[in-house]
C-alpha positions as CSV (number, residue, x, y, z in Angstrom):
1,X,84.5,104.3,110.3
2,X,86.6,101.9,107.9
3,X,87.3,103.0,104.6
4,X,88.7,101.0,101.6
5,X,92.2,101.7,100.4
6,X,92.5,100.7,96.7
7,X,96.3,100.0,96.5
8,X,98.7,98.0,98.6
9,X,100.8,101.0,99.7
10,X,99.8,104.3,101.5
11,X,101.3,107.7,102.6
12,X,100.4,110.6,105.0
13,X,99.8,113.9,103.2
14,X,102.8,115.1,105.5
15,X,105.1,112.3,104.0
16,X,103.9,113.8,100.2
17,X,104.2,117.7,101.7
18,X,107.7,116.7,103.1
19,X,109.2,114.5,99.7
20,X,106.9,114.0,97.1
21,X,109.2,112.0,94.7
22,X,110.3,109.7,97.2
23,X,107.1,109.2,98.1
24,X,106.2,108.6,94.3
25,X,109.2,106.7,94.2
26,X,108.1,104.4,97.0
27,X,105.3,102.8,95.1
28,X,107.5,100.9,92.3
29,X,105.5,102.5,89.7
30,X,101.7,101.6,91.7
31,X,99.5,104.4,92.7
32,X,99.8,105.0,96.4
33,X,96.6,106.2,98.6
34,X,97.4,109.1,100.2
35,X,96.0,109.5,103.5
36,X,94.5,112.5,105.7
37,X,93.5,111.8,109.1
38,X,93.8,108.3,108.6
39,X,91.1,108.2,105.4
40,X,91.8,108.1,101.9
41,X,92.2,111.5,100.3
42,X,93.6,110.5,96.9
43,X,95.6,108.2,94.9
44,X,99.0,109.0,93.8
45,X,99.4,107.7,90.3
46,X,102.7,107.9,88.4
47,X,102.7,108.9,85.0
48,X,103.3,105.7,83.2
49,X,100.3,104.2,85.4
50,X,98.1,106.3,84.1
51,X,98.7,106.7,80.6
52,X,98.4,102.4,80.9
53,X,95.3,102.9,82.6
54,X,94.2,105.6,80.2
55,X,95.0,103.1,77.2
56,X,93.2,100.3,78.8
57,X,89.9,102.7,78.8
58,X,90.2,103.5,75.6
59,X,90.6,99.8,74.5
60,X,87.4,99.1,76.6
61,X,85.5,101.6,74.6
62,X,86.9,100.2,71.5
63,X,85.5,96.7,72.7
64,X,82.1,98.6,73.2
65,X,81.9,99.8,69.6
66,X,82.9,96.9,68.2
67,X,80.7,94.7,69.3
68,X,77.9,97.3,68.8
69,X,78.3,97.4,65.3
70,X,79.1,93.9,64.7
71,X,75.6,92.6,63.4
72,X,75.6,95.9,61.0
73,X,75.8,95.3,57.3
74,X,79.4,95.8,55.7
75,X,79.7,98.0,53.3
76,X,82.5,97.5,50.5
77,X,85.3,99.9,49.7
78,X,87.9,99.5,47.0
79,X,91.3,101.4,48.0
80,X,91.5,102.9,44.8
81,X,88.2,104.9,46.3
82,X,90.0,106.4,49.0
């Protein structure tokens, strides 16, 4: 049965068991699929990848609010007030 593999590199679990850094290493910063049996188990994602991908969530839900209170009413607020 095919499976998709969401990244352009991959690695056995036995290549991660065996060296995980160079493994990490490997991908140039990319998640890496990590395989069992041939199927994807789970994606390898460096730190920095994910905190990007973690800020690009957030700025997706910021879009989301945004836009659903954009027809509300603004309300006005001197500095001095805060």
């Amino acid at each position: 049965m095919p499976y998709p593999i969401l990244s352009d590199m991959a690695a056995s679990i036995s290549e991660l068991k065996a060296n995980p850094m160079k493994v990490v290493a490997s991908g140039d910063g990319r998640a890496i699929a990590i395989l069992n049996r041939n199927e994807p188990a789970f994606y390898c994602v460096p730190a920095a990848a994910y905190e990007a991908l973690m800020e690009a969530l957030d700025d997706v839900d910021l879009v989301r609010l945004v836009k659903a209170r954009m027809h509300e009413d603004a309300v006005p607020v001197s500095l001095d007030d805060l």
